[in-house]
C-alpha positions in Angstrom: 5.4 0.4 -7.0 3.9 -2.1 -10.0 2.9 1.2 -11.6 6.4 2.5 -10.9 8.5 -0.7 -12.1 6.0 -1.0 -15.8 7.0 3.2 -16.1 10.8 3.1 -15.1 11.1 -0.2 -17.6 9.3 1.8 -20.7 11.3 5.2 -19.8 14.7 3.2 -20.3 14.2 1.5 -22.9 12.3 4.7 -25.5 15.1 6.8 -23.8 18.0 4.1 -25.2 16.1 3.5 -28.3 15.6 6.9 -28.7 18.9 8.8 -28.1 17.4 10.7 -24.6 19.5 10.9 -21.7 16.5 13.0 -20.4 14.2 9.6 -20.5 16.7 7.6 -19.2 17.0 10.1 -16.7 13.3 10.0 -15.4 13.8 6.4 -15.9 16.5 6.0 -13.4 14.2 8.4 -11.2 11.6 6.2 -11.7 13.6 3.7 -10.2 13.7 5.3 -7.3 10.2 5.7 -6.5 9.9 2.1 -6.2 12.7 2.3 -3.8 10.9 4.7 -2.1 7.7 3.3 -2.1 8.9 0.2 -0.5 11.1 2.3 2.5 7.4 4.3 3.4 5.8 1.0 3.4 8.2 -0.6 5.8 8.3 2.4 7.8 4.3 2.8 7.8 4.0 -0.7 9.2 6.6 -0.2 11.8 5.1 2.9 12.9 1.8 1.3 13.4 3.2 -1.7 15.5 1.5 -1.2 19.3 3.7 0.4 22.2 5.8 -2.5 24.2 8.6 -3.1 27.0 11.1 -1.2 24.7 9.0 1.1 22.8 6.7 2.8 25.6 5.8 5.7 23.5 5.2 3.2 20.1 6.7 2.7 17.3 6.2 6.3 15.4 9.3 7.2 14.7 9.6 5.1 12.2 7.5 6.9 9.5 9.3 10.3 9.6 12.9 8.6 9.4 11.2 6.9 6.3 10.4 10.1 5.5 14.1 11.3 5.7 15.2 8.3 3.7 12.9 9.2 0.8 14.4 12.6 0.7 17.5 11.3 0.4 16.8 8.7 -2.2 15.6 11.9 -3.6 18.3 13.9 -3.3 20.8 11.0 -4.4 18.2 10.8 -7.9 19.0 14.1 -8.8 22.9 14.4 -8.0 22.6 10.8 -10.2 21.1 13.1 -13.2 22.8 16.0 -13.0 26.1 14.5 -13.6 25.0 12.6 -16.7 23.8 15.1 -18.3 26.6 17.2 -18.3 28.2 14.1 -19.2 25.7 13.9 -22.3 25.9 17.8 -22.7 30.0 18.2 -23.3 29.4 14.9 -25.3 28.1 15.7 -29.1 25.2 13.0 -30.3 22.1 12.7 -32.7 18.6 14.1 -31.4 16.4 12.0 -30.1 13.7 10.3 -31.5 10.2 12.1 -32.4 8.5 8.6 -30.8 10.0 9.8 -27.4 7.5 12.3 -26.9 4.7 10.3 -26.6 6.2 7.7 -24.3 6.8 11.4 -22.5 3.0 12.5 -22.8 1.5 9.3 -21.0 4.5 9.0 -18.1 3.2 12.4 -17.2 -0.4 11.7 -17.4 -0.3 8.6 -15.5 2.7 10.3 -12.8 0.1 13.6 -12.2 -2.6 11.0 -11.6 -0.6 8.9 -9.1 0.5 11.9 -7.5 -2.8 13.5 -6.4 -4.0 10.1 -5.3 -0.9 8.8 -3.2 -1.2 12.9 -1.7 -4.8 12.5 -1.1 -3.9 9.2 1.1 -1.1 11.1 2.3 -3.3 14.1 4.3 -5.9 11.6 5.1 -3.3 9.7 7.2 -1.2 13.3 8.1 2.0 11.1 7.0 4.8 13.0 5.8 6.4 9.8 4.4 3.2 9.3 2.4 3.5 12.7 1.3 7.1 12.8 0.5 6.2 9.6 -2.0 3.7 11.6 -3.6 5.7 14.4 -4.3 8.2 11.4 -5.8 5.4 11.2 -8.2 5.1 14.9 -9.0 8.8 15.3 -9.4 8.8 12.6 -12.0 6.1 14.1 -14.0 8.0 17.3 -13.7 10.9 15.6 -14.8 9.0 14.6 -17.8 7.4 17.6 -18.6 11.0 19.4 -18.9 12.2 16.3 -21.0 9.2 16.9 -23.3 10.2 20.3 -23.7 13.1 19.8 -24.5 13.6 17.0 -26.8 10.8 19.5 -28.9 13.1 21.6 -29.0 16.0 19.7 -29.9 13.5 18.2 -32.8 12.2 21.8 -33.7 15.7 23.6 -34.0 17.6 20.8 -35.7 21.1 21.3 -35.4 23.1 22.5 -32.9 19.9 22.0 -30.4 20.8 17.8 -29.6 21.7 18.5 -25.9 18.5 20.3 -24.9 17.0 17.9 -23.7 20.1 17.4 -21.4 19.6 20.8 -20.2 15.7 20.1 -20.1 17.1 17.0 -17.1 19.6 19.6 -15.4 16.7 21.6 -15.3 14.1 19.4 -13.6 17.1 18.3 -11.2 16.7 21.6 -9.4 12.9 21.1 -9.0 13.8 17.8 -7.6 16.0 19.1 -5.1 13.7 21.7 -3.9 11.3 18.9 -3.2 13.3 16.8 -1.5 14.3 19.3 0.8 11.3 20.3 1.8 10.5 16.9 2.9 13.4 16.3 4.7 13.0 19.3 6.9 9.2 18.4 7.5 10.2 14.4 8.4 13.3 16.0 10.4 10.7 18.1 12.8 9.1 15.0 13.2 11.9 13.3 14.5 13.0 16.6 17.1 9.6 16.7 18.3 8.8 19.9 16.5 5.4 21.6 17.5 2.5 21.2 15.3 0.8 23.9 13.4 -0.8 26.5 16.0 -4.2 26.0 14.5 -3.7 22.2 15.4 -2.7 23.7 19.1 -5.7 26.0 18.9 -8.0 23.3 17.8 -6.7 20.8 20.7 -7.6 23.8 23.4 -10.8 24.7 22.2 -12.0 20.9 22.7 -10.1 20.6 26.1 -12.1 24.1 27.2 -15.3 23.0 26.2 -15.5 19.8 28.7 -17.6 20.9 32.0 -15.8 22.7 34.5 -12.6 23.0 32.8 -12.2 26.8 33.9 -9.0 27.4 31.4 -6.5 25.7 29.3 -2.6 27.2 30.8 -0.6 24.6 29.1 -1.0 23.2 25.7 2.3 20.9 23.7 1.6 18.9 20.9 4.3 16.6 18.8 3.5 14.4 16.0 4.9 10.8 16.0 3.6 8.5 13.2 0.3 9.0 12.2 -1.1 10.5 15.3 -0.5 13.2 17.9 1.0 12.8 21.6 -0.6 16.1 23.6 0.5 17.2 27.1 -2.0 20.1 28.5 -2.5 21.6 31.9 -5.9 22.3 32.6 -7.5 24.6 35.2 -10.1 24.0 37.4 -11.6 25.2 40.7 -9.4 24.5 43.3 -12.1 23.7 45.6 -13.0 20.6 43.6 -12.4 17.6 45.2 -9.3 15.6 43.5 -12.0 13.1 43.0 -13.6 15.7 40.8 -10.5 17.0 39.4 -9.2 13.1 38.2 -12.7 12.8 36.5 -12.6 15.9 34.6 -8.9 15.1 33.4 -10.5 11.6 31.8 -13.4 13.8 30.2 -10.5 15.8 28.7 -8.6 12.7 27.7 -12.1 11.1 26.0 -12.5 14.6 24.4 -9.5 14.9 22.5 -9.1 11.0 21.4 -12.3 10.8 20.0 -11.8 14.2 17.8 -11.1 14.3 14.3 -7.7 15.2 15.4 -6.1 11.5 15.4 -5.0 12.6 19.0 -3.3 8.9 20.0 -2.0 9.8 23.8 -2.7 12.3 25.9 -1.2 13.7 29.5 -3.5 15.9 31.9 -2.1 18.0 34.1 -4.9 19.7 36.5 -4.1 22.8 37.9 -6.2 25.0 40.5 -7.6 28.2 39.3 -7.0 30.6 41.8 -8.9 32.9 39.9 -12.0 31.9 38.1 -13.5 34.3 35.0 -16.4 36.0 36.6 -19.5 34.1 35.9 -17.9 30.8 35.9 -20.2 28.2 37.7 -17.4 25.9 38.8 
């Protein structure tokens, strides 16, 4: 956000110095990552606040509706942008300012940089709000690289070229929008519960299969919610166990799957019999 605020402040004022809606334009979407920023950070530390009375499941809902939020904020960014510069483009004024390419050249090197670390963070925690700010990051250093083309071409053709770097904005609005809603569909299967990935599902019955006498895995549902995964599985085993047997091999399965790599945070056993056991099992 401190990185956010020092490159939204510099953008604005080279862009007004300099005559380039298309700076002021990643300025004001610089803006927004701070905004955006500060709603995954709320929504992170509400997500990670323990289960209670009224939240029996958590609190991890909170970090894909921050996720939804950011894609708005997104979204709102670029209709904010697009309507200027038309504004700008119907609107004849001077080219900008040579100077304004080099503010350019280090808002994208230092936006690229913040991008592949914030989406670094982001797949180490699997949080789409995370990753949604990251892509904030990307989106401004696209923003900027279509500025940069295009107040070099407004430079290089001289007159008659003032407004590219007002299409070079419309341009990187469209980029933006892409982005934003492809977050807001991933944060919105969040919120309804969508399945995860079958690789995940794969991954989860494999470990489930591999605990002693666990004949066969029928069931298998997954949901992410925060920064974790909630698993419900049925589980076959002999149905001459004892249920004494059959309770202690649902708690191996349980200790199994929370202590993968998976970030498995609850998980529901359901043990059924196996009427039919794969020859050679030694149930």
């Amino acid at each position: 956000m401190a990185v956010n605020v020092v490159l939204a402040a510099t953008k604005i004022v080279a862009g007004i110095a300099g005559n380039s809606y298309a700076l002021i334009a990643d300025g004001i979407e610089s803006t927004a990552d701070v905004f955006s920023s500060l709603v995954v950070w709320v929504g992170l530390k509400v997500s990670s606040l323990p289960a209670d009375a009224d939240h029996p499941y958590g609190h991890g809902k909170a970090e894909p509706i921050a996720g939804v939020i950011v894609a708005l904020a997104l979204l709102g960014a670029s209709v904010l942008i697009a309507v200027q510069s038309v504004r700008e483009i119907v609107t004849p004024h001077h080219a900008p300012a040579w100077y304004t390419l080099l503010v350019l050249a280090l808002v994208i090197a230092a936006k690229e940089s913040l991008y592949r670390f914030v989406f670094k963070v982001g797949n180490e925690l699997t949080s789409t709000a995370v990753k949604g700010d990251a892509w904030h990051h990307r989106s401004d250093a696209l923003t900027s690289a279509a500025a940069f083309v295009g107040i070099a071409i407004a430079l290089i053709g001289g007159k008659g070229f003032e407004s590219a770097d007002d299409w070079a904005a419309l341009l990187a609005c469209a980029v933006i929008v892409f982005n934003a809603a492809r977050i807001f569909r991933a944060a919105l299967g969040e919120i309804m519960d969508a399945a995860v990935p079958e690789r995940t599902q794969n991954d989860i019955r494999t470990l489930a299969a591999s605990v002693p006498d666990v004949v066969r895995i029928e069931k298998c549902h997954a949901r992410k919610s925060g920064l974790g995964l909630f698993v419900e599985i049925h589980v076959e085993v002999d149905a001459e166990l004892t249920v004494r047997r059959g309770h202690e091999i649902g708690h191996e399965v349980i200790a199994r799957l929370k202590s993968s790599a998976l970030s498995i945070q609850h998980v529901v056993v359901h043990i059924e019999p196996a009427l039919d056991p794969p020859p050679g099992h030694n149930g």
